[in-house]
C-alpha positions as CSV (number, residue, x, y, z in Angstrom):
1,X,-21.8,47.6,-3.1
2,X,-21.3,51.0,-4.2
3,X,-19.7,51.4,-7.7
4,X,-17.6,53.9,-8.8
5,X,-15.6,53.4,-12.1
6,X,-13.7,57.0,-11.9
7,X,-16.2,60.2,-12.5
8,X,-18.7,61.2,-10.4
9,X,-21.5,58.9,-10.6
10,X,-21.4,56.6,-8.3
11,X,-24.3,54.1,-8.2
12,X,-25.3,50.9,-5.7
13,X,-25.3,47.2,-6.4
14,X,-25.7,43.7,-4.6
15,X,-23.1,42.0,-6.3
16,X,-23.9,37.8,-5.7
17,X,-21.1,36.6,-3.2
18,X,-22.2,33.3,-1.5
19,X,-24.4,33.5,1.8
20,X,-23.6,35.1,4.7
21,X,-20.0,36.7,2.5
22,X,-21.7,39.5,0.7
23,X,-19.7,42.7,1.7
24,X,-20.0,46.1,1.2
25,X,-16.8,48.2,0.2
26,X,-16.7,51.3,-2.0
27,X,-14.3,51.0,-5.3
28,X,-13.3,54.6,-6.5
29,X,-10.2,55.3,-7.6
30,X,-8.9,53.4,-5.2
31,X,-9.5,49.7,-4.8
32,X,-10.5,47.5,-1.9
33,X,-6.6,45.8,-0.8
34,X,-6.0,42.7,-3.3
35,X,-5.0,40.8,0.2
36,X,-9.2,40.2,0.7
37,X,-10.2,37.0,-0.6
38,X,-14.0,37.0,-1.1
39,X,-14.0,33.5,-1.4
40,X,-12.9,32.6,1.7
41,X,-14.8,32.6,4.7
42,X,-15.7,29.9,7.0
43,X,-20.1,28.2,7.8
44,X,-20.8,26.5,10.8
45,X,-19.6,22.5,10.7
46,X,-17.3,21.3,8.1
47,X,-17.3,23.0,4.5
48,X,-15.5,23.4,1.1
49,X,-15.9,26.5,-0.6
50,X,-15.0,27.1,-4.2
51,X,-12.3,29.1,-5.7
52,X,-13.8,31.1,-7.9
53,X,-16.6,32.2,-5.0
54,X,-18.1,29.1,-3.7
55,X,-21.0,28.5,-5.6
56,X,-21.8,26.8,-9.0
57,X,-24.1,27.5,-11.3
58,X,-27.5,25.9,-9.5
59,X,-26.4,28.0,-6.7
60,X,-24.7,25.2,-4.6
61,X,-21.3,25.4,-2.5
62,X,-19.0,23.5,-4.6
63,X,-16.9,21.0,-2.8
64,X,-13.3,22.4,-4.0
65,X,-11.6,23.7,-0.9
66,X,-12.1,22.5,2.4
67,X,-11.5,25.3,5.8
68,X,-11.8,24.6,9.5
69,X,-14.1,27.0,10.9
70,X,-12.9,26.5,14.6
71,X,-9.7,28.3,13.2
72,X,-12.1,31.5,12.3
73,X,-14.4,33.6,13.5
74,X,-17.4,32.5,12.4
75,X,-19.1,33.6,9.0
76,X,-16.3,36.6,9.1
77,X,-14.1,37.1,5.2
78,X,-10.8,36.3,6.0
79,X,-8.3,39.5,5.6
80,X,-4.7,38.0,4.5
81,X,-2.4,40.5,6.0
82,X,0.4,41.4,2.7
83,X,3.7,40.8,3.8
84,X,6.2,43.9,4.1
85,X,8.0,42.9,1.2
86,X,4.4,43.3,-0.5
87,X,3.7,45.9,0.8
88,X,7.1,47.9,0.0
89,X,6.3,47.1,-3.2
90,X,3.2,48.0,-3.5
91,X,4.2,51.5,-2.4
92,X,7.2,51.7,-4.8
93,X,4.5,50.8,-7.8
94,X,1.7,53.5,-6.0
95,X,4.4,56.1,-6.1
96,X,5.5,55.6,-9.5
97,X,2.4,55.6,-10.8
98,X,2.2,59.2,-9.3
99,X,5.0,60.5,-10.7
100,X,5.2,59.6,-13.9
101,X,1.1,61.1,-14.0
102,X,3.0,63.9,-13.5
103,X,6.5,64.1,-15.3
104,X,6.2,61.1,-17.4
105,X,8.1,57.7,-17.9
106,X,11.3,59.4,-18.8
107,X,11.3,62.1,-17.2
108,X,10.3,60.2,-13.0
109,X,14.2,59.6,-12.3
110,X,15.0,56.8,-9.9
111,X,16.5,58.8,-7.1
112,X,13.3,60.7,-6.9
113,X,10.8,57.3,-6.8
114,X,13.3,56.0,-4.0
115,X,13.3,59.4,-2.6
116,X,9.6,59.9,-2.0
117,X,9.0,55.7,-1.7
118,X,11.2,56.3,1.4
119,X,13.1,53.1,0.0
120,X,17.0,52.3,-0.3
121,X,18.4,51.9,-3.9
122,X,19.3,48.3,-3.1
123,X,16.0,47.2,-2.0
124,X,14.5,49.2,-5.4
125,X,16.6,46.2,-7.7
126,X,15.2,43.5,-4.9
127,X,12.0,44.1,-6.6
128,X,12.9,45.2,-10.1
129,X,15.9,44.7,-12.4
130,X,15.6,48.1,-14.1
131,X,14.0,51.3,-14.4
132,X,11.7,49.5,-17.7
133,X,11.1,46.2,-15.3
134,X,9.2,48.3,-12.6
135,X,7.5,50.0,-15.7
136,X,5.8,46.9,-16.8
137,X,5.2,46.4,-13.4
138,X,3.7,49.3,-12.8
139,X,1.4,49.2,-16.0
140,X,0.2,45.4,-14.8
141,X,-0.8,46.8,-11.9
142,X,-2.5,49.6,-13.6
143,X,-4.2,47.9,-16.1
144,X,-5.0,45.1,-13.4
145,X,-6.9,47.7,-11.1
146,X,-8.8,49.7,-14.3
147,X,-10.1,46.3,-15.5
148,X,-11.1,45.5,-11.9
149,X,-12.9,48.4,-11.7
150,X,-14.7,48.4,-14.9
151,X,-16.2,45.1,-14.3
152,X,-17.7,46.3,-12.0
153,X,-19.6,48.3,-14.0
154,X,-20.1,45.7,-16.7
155,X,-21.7,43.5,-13.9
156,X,-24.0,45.8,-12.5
157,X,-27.6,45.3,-12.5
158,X,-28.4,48.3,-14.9
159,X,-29.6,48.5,-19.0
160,X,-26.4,48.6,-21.5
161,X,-27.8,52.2,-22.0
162,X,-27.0,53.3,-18.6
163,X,-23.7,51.7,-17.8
164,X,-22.4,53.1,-21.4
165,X,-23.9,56.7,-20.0
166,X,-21.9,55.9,-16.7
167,X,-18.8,54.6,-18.3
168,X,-18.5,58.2,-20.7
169,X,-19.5,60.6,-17.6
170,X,-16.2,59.3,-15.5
171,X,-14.3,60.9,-18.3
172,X,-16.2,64.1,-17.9
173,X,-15.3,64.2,-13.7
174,X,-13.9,67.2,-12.7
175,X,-12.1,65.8,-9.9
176,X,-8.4,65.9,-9.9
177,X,-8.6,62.2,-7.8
178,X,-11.4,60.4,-10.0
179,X,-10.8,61.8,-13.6
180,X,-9.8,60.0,-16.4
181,X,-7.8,62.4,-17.8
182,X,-5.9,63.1,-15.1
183,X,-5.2,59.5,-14.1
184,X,-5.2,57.5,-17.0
185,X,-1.7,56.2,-17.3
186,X,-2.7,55.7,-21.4
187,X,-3.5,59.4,-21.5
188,X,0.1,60.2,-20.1
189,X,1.9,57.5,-21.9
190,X,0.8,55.4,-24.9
191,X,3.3,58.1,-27.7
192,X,5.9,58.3,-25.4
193,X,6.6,54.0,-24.5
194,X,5.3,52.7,-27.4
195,X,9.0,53.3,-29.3
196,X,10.3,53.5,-25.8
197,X,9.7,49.4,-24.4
198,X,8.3,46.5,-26.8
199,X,7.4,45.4,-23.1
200,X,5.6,48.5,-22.2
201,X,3.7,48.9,-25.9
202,X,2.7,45.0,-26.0
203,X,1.0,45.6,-21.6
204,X,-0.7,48.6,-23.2
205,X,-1.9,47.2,-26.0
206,X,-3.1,44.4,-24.3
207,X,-5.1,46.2,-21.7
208,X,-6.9,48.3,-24.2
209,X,-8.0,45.0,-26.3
210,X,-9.7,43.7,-23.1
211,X,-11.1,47.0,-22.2
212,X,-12.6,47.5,-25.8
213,X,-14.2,43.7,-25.0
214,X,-15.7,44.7,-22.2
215,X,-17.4,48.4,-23.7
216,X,-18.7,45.8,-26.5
217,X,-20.3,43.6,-23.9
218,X,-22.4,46.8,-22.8
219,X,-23.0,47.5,-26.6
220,X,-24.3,43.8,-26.9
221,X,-26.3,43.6,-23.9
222,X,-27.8,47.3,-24.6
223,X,-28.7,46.7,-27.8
224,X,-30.7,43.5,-26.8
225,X,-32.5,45.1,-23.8
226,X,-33.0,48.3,-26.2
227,X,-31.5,50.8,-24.6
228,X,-28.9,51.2,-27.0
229,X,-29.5,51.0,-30.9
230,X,-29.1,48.4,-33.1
231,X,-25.0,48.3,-34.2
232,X,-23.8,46.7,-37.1
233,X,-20.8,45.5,-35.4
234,X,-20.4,46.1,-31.8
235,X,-17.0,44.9,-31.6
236,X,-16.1,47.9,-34.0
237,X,-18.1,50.3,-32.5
238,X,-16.3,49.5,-29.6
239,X,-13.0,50.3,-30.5
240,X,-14.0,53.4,-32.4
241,X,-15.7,54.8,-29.0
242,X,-12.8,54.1,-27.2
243,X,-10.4,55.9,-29.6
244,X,-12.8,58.7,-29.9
245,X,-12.9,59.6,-25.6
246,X,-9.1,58.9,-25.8
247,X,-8.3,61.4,-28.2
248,X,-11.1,63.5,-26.6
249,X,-9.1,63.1,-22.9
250,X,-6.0,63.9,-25.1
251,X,-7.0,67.3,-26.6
252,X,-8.8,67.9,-23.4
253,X,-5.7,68.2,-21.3
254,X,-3.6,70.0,-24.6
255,X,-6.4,73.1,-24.7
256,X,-6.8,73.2,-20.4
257,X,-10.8,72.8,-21.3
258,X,-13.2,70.0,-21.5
259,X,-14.9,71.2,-24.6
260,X,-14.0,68.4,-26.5
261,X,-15.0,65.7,-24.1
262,X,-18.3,67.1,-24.0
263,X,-18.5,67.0,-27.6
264,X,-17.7,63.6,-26.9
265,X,-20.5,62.7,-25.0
266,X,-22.9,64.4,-27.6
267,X,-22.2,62.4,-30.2
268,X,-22.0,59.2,-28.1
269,X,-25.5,60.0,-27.1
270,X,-26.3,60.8,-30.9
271,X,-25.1,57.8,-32.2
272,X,-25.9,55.4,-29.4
273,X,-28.9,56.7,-27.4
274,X,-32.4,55.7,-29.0
């Protein structure tokens, strides 16, 4: 699977998927449709397939849903087609998420999201009740997609030293598409909701306490295969490197220059790097 949490590094890894299911999609920016279901694909003869991937931990199929394979091809993942109400959806969220990159929260008015969605004002409050209900919507998905894509990095087969290196050169990508900067929504947004929407602030909020879990998990796992040196506490040092590229990504976009994410990065490596 090739791996690609938003700079230009962009590395490969198996990831485990049960036999004959492993598949091969490239996550950028953009993420694989949330219609695939990985865990559900049909074997020859009568099986059950688990959940949460099919397998347990000694490696067996775990007897928790049952399929039919005469009803599908054969050892082929099963694409679930989103419905059109989905899908308009989808698009509203995918266009508002573009704007307000670009104008901000307040300043994205609704005529111009219906306008450019190429959706009617009455199908806009089918999906949301207000302007601040698509907002939390839109950060869900946001935050949803960002978390997805740093697993990815947090589960691949590298030392804690190198997926911390990957994680801090996305933010230095100088690609409109793939940059941090450019496209993080808590670059753009975290001053200007958090007095706005309670709702807004608490999504935020949330989604930056599970990323800071996840960058500690690399802390941890570094520091134990010794790639990383020894932290007093991880969990600390995690948040503070996470404030430090955010304010970094902040200034970066005030001054036009990305002086002072690559001052960033040198003290990263300073302070993490043996």
């Amino acid at each position: 699977m090739l791996i690609s949490i938003g700079g230009d590094a962009t590395f490969e890894a198996i990831i485990p998927i049960p036999p004959l299911a492993q598949i091969r999609v490239r996550f950028g920016n953009a993420f694989a449709p949330r219609s695939f279901r990985a865990d559900t694909y049909s074997q020859p003869h009568s099986t059950t397939v688990a959940a949460n991937g099919g397998s347990n931990a000694s490696g067996k199929i775990n007897p928790a849903r049952s399929l039919d394979d005469r009803s599908i091809p054969s050892y082929m993942p099963v694409m679930i087609e989103p419905s059109k109400s989905e899908q308009t959806r989808q698009r509203i969220l995918t266009t508002g998420r573009k704007l307000v990159l670009g104008v901000g929260f307040t300043g994205m008015g609704l005529q111009e999201l219906l306008s450019v969605s190429g959706v009617p004002k009455g199908s806009f409050y089918h999906y949301f009740a207000s302007k601040e209900a698509f907002g939390c919507a839109m950060l869900d998905d946001y935050v949803a997609e960002y978390l997805e894509r740093l697993d990815l990095l947090v589960a691949a087969p590298l030392s804690g030293g190198e997926r911390l290196k990957q994680y801090c050169q996305a933010w230095l990508s100088r690609d409109a598409s793939t940059s941090i900067p450019e496209n993080c929504l808590v670059v753009k947004l975290a001053s200007e909701i958090s007095d706005m929407s309670e709702d807004m602030r608490l999504i935020f909020d949330a989604g930056v306490i599970a990323l800071d879990e996840r960058i500690e998990r690399i802390l941890r796992e570094g520091v134990a295969d010794g790639s990383i040196k020894p932290i007093a506490d991880p969990a600390e040092a995690a948040r503070l490197l996470y404030g430090q590229w955010l304010g970094a990504a902040i200034l970066s976009k005030l001054s036009k220059s990305q002086q002072s994410l690559r001052d960033a990065l040198n003290d990263t490596s300073a302070r993490f790097f043996p």
